[in-house]
N, C-alpha and C positions, 0 to 999 in steps of 0.2 A: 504494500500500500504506500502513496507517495507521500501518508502523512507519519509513516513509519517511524518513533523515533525522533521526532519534531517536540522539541522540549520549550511548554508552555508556563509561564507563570499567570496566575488569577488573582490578582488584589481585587477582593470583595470579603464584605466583614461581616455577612446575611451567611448563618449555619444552610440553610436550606440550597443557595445558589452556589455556595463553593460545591455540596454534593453533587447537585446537577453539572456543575461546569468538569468535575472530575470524572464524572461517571459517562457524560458526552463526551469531549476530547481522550478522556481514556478508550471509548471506544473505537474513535477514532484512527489509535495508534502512537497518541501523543504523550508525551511525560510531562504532568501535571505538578507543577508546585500550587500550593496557596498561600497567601499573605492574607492575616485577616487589618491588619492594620496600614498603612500608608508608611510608615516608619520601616514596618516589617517587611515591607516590599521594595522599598529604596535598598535595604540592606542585602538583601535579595538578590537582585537586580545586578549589583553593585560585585556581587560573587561569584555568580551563578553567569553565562552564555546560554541568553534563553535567543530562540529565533523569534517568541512572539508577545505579547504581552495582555491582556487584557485586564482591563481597568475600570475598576466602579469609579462611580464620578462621587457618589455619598458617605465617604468614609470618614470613621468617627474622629481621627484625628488631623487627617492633613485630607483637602477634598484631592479627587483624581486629578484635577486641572494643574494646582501648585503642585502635586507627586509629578506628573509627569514635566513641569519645569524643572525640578530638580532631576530628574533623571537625564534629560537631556543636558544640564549642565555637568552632570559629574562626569569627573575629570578619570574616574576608574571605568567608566565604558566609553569604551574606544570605538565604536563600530554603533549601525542606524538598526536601534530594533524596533521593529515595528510595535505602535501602542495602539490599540483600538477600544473605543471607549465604550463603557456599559452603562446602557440609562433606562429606565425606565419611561423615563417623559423622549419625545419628540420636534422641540422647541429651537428654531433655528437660529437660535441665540447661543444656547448651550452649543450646539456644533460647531458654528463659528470659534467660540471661546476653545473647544476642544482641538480643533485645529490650529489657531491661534498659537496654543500652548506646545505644541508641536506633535499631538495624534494626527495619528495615519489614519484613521478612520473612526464611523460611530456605528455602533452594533445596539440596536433597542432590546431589552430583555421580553421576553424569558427568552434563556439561551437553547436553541434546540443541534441536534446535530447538525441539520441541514445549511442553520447560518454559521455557524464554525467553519463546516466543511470549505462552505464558499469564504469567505473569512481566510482560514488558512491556506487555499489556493490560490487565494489573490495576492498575498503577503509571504510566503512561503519564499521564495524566489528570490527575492527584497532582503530577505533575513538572512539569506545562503552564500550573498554577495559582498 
């Protein structure tokens, strides 16, 4: 499978959406971390060569927007990994700001295999580069 192996981090701090996002991309083929904090995923992030990222925008300590300006400024990843953002709402405010901050893209919850899939085909490639 071409997602064989594709090692993914999940900063989301909801018990319920990290099982689905592990138990989806698990199925997938993918090696799943989770961060349930913003903190915890910077650190993450930071140690770890993940090729993808996906990112609550609602989390309890730093929101997704500021995690993902820090990620892109740290100076310990060297290389563009793709962040795509997790939302609940649909508000083309928050996109722009998502982008803005430097996400690759926005993904609306609930997470199903099928937007993953297309998700990590689209970004895959990007990651590998």
């Amino acid at each position: 499978m071409l997602l064989q192996g594709v090692r993914v981090l999940v900063v989301e701090d909801i018990l319920i959406a990290q099982k689905i996002a592990r138990l989806t991309l698990s199925g997938l083929g993918c090696i799943v971390d989770i961060a349930a904090t913003g903190m915890q995923g910077l650190k993450m992030a930071e140690e770890t060569r993940y090729q993808l990222i996906l990112m609550d925008l609602g989390l309890p300590d730093i929101d997704g927007i500021e995690l993902t300006r820090m990620i892109r400024r740290s100076i310990k990843i060297n290389y563009h990994v793709p962040i795509i953002a997790l939302t609940a709402t649909n508000h083309n405010d928050d996109k722009l700001a998502c982008l803005e901050a430097g996400m690759d893209d926005f993904l609306l919850k609930p997470l199903t295999a099928e937007n993953e899939q297309i998700i990590l085909a689209k970004f895959i490639k990007l990651a590998a580069s």
